[in-house]
C-alpha positions, 0 to 999 in steps of 0.5 A: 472514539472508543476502543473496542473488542473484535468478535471472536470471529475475526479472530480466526484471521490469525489462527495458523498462529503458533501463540494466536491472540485471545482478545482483539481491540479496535477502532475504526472500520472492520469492513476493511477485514473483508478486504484483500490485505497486503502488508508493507514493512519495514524499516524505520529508517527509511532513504528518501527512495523507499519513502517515494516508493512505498507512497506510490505503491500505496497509492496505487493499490489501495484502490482494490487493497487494504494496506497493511502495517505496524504504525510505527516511523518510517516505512509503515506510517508512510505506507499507512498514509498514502493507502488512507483510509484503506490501511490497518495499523496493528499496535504494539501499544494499547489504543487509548495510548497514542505511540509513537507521538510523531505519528499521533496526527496520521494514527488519529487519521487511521482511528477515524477512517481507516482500522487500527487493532492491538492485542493489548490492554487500551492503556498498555505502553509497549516494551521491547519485545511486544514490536515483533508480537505486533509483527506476526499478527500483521504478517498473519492478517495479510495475504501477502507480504512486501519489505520495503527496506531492512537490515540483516538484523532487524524486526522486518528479516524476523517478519519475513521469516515468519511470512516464509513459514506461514507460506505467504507471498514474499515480495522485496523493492529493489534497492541498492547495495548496501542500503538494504542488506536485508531484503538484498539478501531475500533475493539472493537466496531466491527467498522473495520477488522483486517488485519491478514495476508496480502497475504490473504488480496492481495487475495480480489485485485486478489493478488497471491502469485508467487512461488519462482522457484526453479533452481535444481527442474527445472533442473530435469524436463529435464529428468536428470540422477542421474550422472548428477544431482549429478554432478551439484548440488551434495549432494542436490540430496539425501536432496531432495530425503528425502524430498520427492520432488523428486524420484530415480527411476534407473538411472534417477530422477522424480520430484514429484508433 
């Protein structure tokens, strides 16, 4: 799959930049831009806690919500891989270079169903500071911004502050003391949300939760003797029925809403 260049007009997703991009490449699905885009960043050190977390919430909202991240270890490949293939990488490194190589099986993932952007030249290999350019164009790209875990000192805090002043939505995981000094301090100076219940948090997407279907209480929608249930499902009918799910009424049972 070839790297390509973005329209001018999509370049207008990243003009309240101070040093916006001249030129975009790409891969992948631009009908992902027209998405809903939420960021999530972090560190690339991530504890076990944050990755299960990140996954899940991932997971969930990428029903409605392109998840946005950098592609680089730890918080933005796992967010990327659980949001497949609704997720955008942004790249500090030019597409036709693979960075870094522990993430190449995911990236390629990401080139082929997802959308991976880099305002760099196909064969550049980042330095140092190209990581926190890649960050204000992720930040810039997104509707609102969640740091899943940070240092006090770290490219993600510099993220956030570039969020605050864009005046993108905030949002932080809880975490405990000590293992995210960064996105702690976000909370305690009132700089960003906490992010308590995810479901509740898809809700703000138009996220609902579906019902799980349950296979006896449908088979008794149909009107179904107590003979025949008993027959089929046998002693969960009476644990339904002490459950108040369902009435026997006579012969037949009646679902109780």
């Amino acid at each position: 799959m070839g790297t390509k260049i973005l329209d001018n007009e999509f370049l207008t997703y990243f003009k309240t930049l101070k040093n916006p991009p001249k030129k975009i490449y790409y891969k992948g699905n631009l009908e992902l831009l027209k998405r809903k885009k939420v960021a999530i960043i972090g560190s690339r050190k991530m504890n076990l806690y944050t990755k299960k977390c990140v996954e899940e919430l991932s997971s969930i909202l990428k029903n409605k919500v392109c998840i946005v991240s950098g592609g680089a270890l730890g918080v933005d490949i796992s967010a990327s891989k659980a949001a497949l293939p609704n997720t955008i990488a942004i790249f500090a490194n030019g597409l036709d270079q693979i960075y870094p190589k522990a993430n190449q099986k995911i990236i390629e993932e990401i080139y082929k169903y997802g959308l991976a952007l880099s305002e760099n030249e196909p064969n550049y290999m980042p330095k140092k500071y190209d990581f926190l350019l890649r960050n204000r164009l992720v930040i810039a790209l997104s509707d609102c911004v969640i740091i899943a875990q940070a240092d006090l000192n770290s490219g993600s805090m510099q993220s956030a502050k570039l969020a605050l002043e864009l005046k993108k939505p905030l949002y932080v995981l809880p975490q405990r003391l000590n293992e995210s000094q960064g996105t702690n301090k976000l909370i305690k100076d009132n700089k960003a949300k906490l992010i308590i219940d995810f479901k509740e948090f898809a809700l703000e997407f138009g996220i609902k939760e579906e019902k799980e279907q349950d296979e006896f209480l449908e088979f008794c929608q149909k009107g179904i003797s107590v003979e025949e249930a008993l027959a089929v499902y046998g002693d969960k009918v009476y644990e339904y029925e002490l459950e108040g799910k369902i009435d026997i009424a006579g012969i037949f049972i009646k679902v109780i809403k």
